[in-house]
N, CA, C and O atoms as a GROMACS GRO file, in nm:
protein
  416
    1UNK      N    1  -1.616   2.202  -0.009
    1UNK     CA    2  -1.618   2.058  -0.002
    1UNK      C    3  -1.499   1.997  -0.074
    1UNK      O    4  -1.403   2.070  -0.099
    2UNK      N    5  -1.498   1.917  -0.095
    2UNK     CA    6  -1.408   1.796  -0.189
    2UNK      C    7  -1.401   1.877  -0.307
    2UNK      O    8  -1.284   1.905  -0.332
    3UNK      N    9  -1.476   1.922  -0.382
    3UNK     CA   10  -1.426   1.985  -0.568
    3UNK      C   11  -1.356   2.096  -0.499
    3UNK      O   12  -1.237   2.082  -0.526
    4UNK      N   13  -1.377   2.221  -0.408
    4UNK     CA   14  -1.294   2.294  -0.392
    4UNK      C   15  -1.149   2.267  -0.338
    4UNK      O   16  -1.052   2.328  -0.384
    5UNK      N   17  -1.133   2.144  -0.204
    5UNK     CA   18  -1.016   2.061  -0.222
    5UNK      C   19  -0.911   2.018  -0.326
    5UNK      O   20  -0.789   2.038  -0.335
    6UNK      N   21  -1.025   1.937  -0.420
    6UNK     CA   22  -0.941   1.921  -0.506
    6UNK      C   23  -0.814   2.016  -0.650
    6UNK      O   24  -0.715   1.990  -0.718
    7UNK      N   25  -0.941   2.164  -0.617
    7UNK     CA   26  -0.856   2.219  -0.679
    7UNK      C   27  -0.681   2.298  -0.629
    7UNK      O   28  -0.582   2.350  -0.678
    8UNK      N   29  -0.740   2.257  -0.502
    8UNK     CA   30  -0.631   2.321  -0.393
    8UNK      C   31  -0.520   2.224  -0.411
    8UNK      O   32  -0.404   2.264  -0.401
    9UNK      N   33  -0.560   2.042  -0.450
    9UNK     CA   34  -0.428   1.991  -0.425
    9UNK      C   35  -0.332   1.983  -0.572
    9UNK      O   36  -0.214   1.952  -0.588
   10UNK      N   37  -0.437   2.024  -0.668
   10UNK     CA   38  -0.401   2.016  -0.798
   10UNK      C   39  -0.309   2.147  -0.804
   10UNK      O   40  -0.204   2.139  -0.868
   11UNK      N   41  -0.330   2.226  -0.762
   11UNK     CA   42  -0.221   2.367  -0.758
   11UNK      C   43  -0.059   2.334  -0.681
   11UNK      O   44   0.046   2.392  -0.710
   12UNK      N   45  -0.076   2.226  -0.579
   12UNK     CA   46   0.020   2.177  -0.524
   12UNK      C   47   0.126   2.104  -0.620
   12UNK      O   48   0.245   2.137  -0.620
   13UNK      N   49   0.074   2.006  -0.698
   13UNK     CA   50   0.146   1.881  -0.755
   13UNK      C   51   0.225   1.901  -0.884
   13UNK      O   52   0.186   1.999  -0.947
   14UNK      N   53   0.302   1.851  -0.927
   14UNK     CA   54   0.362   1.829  -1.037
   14UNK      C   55   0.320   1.700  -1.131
   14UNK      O   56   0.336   1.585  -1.090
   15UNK      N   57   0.275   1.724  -1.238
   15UNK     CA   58   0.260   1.612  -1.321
   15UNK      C   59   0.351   1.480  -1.252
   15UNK      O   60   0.297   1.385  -1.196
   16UNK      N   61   0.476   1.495  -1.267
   16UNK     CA   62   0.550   1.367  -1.234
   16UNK      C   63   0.615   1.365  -1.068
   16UNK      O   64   0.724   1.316  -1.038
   17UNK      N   65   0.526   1.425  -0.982
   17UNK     CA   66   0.532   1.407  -0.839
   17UNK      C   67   0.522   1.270  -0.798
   17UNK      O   68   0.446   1.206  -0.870
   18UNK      N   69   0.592   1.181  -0.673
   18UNK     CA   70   0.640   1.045  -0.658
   18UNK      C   71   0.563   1.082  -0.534
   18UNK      O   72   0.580   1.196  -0.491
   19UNK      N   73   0.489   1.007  -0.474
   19UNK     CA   74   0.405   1.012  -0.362
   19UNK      C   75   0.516   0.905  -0.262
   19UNK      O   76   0.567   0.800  -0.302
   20UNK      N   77   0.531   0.959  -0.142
   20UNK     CA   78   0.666   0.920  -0.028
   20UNK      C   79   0.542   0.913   0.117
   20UNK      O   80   0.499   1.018   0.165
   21UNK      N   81   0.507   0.804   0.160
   21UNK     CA   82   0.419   0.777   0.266
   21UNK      C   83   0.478   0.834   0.366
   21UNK      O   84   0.598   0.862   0.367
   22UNK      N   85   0.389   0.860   0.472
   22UNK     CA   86   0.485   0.898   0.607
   22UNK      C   87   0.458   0.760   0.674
   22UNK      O   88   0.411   0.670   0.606
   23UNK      N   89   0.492   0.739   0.826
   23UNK     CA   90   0.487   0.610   0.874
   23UNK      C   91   0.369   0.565   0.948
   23UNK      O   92   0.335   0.453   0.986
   24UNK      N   93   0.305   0.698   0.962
   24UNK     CA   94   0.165   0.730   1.018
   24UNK      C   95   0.044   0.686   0.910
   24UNK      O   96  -0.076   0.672   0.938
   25UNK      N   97   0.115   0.667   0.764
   25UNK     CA   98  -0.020   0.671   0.651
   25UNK      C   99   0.012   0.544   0.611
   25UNK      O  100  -0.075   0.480   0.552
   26UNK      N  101   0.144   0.483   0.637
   26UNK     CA  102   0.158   0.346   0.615
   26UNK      C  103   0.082   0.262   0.757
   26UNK      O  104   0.003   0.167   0.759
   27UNK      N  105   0.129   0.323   0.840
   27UNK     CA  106   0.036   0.214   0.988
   27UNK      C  107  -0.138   0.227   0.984
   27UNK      O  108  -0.216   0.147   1.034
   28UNK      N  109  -0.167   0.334   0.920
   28UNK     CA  110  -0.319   0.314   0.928
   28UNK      C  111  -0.362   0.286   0.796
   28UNK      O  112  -0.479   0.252   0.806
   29UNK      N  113  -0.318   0.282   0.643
   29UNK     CA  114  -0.352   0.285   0.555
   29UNK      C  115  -0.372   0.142   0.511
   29UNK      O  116  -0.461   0.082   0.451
   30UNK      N  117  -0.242   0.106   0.570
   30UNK     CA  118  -0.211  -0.075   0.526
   30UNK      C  119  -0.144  -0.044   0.398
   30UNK      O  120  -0.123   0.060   0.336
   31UNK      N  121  -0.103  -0.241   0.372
   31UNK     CA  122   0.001  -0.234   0.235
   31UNK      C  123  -0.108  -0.290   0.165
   31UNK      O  124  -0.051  -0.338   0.067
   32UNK      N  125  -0.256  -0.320   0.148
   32UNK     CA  126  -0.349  -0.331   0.107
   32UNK      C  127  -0.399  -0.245   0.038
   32UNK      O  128  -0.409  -0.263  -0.083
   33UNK      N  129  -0.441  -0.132   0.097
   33UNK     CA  130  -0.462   0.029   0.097
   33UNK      C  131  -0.390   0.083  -0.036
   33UNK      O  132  -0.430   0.114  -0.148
   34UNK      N  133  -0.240   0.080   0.038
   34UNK     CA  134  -0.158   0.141  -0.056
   34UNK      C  135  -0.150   0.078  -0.173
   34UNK      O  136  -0.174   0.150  -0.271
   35UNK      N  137  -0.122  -0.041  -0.195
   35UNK     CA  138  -0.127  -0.102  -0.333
   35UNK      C  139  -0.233  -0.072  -0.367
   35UNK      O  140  -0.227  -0.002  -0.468
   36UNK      N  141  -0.385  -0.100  -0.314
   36UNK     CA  142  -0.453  -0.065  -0.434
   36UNK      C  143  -0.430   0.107  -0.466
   36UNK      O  144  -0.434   0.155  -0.579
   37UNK      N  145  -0.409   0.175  -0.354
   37UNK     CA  146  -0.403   0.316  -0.456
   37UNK      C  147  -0.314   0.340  -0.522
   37UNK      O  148  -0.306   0.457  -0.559
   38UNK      N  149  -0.198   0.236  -0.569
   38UNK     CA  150  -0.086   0.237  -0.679
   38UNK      C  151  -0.131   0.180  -0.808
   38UNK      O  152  -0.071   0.202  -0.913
   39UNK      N  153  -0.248   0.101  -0.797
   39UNK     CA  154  -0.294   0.032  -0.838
   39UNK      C  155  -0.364   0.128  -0.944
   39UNK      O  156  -0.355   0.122  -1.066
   40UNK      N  157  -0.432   0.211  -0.871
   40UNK     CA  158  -0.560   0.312  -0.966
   40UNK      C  159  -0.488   0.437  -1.052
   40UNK      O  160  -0.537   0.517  -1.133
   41UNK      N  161  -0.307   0.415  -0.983
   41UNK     CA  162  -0.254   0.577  -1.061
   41UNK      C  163  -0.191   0.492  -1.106
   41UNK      O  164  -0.142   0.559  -1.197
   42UNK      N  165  -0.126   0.339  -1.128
   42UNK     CA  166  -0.142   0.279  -1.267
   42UNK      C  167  -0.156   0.259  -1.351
   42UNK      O  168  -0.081   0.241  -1.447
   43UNK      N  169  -0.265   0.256  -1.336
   43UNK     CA  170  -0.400   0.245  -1.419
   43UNK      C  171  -0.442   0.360  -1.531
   43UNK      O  172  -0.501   0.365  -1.639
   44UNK      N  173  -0.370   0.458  -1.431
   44UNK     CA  174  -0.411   0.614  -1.513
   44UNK      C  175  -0.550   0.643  -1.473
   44UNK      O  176  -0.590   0.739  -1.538
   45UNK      N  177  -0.619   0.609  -1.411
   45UNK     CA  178  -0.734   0.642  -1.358
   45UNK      C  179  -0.756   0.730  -1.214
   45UNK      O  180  -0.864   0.777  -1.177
   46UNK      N  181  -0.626   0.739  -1.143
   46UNK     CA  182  -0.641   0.808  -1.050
   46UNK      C  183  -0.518   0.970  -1.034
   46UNK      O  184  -0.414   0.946  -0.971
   47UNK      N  185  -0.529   1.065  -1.069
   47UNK     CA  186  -0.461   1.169  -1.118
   47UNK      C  187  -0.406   1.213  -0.923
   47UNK      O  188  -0.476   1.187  -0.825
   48UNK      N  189  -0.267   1.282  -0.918
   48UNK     CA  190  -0.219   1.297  -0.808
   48UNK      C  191  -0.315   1.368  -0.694
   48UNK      O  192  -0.312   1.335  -0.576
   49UNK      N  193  -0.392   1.463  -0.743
   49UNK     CA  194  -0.500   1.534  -0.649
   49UNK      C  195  -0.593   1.501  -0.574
   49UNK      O  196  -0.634   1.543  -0.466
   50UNK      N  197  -0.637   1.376  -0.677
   50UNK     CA  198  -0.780   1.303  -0.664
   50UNK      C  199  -0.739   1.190  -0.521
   50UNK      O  200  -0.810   1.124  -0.445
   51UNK      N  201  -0.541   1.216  -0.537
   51UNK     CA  202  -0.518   0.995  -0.474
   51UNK      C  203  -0.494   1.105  -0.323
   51UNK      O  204  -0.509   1.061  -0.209
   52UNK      N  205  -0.442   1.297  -0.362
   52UNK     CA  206  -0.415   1.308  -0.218
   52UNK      C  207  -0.568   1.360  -0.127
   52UNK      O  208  -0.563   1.407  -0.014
   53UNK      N  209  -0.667   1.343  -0.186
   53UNK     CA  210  -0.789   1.345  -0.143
   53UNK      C  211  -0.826   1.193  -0.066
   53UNK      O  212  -0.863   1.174   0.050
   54UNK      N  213  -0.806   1.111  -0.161
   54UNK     CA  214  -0.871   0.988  -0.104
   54UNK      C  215  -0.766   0.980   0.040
   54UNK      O  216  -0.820   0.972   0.150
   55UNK      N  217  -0.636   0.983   0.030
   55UNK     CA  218  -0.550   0.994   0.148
   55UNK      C  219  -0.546   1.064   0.218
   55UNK      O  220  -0.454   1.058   0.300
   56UNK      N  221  -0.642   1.171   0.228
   56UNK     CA  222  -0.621   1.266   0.322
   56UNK      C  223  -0.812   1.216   0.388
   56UNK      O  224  -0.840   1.207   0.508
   57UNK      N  225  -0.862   1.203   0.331
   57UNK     CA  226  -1.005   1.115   0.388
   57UNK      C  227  -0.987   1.018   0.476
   57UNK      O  228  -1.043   1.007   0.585
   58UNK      N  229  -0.886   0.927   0.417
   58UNK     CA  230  -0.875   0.784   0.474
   58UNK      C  231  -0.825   0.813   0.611
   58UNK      O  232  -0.883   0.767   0.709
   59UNK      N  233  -0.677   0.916   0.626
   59UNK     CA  234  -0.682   0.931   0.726
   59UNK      C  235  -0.743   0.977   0.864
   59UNK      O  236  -0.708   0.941   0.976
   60UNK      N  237  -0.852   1.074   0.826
   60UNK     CA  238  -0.959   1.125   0.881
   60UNK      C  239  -1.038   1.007   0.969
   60UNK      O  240  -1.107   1.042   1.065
   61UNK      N  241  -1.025   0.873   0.935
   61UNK     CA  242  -1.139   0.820   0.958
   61UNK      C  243  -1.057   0.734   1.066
   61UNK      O  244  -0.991   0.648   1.009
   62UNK      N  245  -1.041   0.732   1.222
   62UNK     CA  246  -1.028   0.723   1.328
   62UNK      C  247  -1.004   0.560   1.367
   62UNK      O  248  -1.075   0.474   1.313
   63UNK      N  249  -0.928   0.533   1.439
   63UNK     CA  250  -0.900   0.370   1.447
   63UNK      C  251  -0.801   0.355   1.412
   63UNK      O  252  -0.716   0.437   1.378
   64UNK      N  253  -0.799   0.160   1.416
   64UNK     CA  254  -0.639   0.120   1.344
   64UNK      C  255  -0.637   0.082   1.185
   64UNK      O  256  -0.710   0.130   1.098
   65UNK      N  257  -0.533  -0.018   1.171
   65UNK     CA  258  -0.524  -0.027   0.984
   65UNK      C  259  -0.674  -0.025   0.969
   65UNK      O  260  -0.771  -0.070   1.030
   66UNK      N  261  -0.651   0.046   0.860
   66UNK     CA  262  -0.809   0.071   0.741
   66UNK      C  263  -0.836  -0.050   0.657
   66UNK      O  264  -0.755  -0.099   0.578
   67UNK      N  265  -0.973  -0.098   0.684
   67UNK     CA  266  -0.990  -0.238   0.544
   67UNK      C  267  -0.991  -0.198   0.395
   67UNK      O  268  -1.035  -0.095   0.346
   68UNK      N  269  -0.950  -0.271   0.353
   68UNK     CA  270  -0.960  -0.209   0.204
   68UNK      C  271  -1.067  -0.232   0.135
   68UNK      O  272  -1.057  -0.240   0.012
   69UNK      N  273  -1.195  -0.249   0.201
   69UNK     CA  274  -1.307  -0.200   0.122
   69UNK      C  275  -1.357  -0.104   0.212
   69UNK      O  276  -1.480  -0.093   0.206
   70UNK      N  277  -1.299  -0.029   0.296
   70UNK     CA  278  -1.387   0.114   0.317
   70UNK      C  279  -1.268   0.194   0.278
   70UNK      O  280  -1.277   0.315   0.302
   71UNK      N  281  -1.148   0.150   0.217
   71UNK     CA  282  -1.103   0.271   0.106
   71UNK      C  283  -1.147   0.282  -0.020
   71UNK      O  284  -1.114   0.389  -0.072
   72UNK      N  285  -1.234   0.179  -0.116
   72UNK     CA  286  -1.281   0.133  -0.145
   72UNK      C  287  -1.381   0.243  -0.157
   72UNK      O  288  -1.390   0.323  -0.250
   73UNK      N  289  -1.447   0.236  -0.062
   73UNK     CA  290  -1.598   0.352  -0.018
   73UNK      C  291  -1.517   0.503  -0.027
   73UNK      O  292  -1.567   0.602  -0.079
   74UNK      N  293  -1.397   0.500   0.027
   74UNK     CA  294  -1.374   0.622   0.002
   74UNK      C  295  -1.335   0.696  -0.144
   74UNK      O  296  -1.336   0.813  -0.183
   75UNK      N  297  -1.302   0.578  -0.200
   75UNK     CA  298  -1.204   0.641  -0.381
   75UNK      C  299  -1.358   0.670  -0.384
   75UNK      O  300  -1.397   0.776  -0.336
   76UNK      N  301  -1.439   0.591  -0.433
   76UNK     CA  302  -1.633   0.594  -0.490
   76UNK      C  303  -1.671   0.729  -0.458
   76UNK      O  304  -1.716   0.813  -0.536
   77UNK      N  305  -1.644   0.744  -0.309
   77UNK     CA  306  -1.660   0.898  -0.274
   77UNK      C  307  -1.673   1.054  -0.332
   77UNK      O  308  -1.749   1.146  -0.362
   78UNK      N  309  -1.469   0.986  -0.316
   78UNK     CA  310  -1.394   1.148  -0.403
   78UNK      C  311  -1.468   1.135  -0.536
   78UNK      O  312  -1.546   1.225  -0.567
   79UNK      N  313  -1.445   1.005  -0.637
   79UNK     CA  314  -1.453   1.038  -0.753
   79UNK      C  315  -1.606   1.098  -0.821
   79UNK      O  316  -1.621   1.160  -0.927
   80UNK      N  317  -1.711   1.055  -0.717
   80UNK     CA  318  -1.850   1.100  -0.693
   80UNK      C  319  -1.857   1.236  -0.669
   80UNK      O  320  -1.923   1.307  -0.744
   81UNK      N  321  -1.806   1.275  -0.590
   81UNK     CA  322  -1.773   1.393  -0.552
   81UNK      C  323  -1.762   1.482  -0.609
   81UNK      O  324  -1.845   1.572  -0.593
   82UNK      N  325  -1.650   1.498  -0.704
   82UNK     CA  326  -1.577   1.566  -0.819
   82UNK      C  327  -1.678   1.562  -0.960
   82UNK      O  328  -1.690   1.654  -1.040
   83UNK      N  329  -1.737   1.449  -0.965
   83UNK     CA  330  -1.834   1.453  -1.096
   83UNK      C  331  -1.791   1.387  -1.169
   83UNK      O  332  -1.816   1.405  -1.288
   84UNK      N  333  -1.703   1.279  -1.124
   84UNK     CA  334  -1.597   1.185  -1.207
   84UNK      C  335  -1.677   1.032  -1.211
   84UNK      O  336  -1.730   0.983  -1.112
   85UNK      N  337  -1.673   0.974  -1.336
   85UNK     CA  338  -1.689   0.879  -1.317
   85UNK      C  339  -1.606   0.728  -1.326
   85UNK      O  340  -1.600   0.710  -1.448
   86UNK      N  341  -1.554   0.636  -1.275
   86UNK     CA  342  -1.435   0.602  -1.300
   86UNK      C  343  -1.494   0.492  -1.437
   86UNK      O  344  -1.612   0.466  -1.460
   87UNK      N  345  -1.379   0.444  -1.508
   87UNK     CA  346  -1.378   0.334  -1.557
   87UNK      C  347  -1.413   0.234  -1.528
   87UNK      O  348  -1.358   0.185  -1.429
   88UNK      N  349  -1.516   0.159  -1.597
   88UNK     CA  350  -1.598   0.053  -1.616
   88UNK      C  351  -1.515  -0.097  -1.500
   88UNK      O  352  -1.558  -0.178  -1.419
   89UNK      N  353  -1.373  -0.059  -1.561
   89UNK     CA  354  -1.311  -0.158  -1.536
   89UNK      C  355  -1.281  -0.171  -1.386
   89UNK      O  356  -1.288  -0.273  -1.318
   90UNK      N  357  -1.245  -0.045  -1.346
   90UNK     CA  358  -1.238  -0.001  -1.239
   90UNK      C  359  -1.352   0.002  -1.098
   90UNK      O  360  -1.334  -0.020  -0.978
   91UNK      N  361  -1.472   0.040  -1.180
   91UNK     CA  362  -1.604   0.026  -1.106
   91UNK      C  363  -1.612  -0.114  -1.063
   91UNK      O  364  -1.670  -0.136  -0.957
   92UNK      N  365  -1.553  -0.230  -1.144
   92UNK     CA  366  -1.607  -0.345  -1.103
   92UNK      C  367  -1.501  -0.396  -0.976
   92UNK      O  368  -1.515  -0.489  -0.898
   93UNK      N  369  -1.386  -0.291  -0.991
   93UNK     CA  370  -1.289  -0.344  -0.894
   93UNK      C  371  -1.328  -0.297  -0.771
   93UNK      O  372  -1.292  -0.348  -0.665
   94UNK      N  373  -1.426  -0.169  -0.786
   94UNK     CA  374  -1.424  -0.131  -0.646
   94UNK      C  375  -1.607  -0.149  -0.599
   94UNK      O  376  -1.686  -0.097  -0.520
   95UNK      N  377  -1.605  -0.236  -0.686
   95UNK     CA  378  -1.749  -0.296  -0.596
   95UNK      C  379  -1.774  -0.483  -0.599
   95UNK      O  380  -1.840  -0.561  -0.530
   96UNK      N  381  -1.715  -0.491  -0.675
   96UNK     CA  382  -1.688  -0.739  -0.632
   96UNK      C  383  -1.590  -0.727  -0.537
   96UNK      O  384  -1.496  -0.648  -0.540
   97UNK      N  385  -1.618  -0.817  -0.443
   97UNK     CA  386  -1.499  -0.837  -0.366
   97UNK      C  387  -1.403  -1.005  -0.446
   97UNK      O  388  -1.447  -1.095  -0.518
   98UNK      N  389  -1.344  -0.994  -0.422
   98UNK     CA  390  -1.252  -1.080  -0.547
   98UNK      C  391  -1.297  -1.241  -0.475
   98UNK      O  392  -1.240  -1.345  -0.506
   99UNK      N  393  -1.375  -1.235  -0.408
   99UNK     CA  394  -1.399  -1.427  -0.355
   99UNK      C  395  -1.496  -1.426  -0.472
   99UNK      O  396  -1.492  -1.536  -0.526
  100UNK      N  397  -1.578  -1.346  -0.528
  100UNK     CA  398  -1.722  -1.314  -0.581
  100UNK      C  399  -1.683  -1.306  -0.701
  100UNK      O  400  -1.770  -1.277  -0.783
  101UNK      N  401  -1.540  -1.328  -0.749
  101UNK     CA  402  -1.542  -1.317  -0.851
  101UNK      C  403  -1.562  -1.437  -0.952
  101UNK      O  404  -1.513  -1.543  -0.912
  102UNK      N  405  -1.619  -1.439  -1.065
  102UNK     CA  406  -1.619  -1.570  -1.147
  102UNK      C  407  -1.537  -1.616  -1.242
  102UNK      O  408  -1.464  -1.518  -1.226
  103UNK      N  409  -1.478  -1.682  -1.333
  103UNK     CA  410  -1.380  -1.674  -1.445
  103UNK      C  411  -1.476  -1.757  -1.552
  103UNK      O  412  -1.504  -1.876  -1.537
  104UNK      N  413  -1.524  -1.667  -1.672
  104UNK     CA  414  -1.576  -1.740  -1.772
  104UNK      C  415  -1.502  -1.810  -1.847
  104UNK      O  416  -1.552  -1.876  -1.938
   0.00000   0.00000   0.00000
């Protein structure tokens, strides 16, 4: 499954590996997509293995540009998956949709 994946892509990567889209992962991924998954290895919350999992899922999933809340469903996935749980801060990003959000 996915934990044995992941150890497969972690054998691949280099700590300071630069992730280079092809034009195929930019047309279905969106610049939505992609920012937020720049967003989560930012953050430091999303390690190179884990982001080429969620990208290698996303593409799996058939159609045109992807919304960015069923990539969304997919990070929740991997990181479920793996036995990971993300940051608090993070959890709230990938479950409010930002109209829903409030400002105290």
């Amino acid at each position: 499954g996915l934990a044995a994946a992941g150890e497969a892509y972690h054998a691949e990567q280099s700590e300071h590996a630069l992730r280079v889209y092809s034009a195929a992962e930019v047309e279905h991924l969106g610049e939505a997509s992609i920012g937020f998954i720049s967003f989560l290895e930012s953050a430091g919350v999303l390690p190179g293995p884990m982001r080429e999992m969620i990208i290698d899922r996303a593409m799996a999933i058939g159609g045109n540009a992807m919304d960015l809340e069923d990539l969304k469903i997919i990070v929740l996935m991997v990181f479920w998956s793996l036995g990971e749980e993300p940051d608090a801060l993070i959890l709230d990003e990938l479950f409010v949709a930002p109209e829903e959000r409030l400002i105290h």
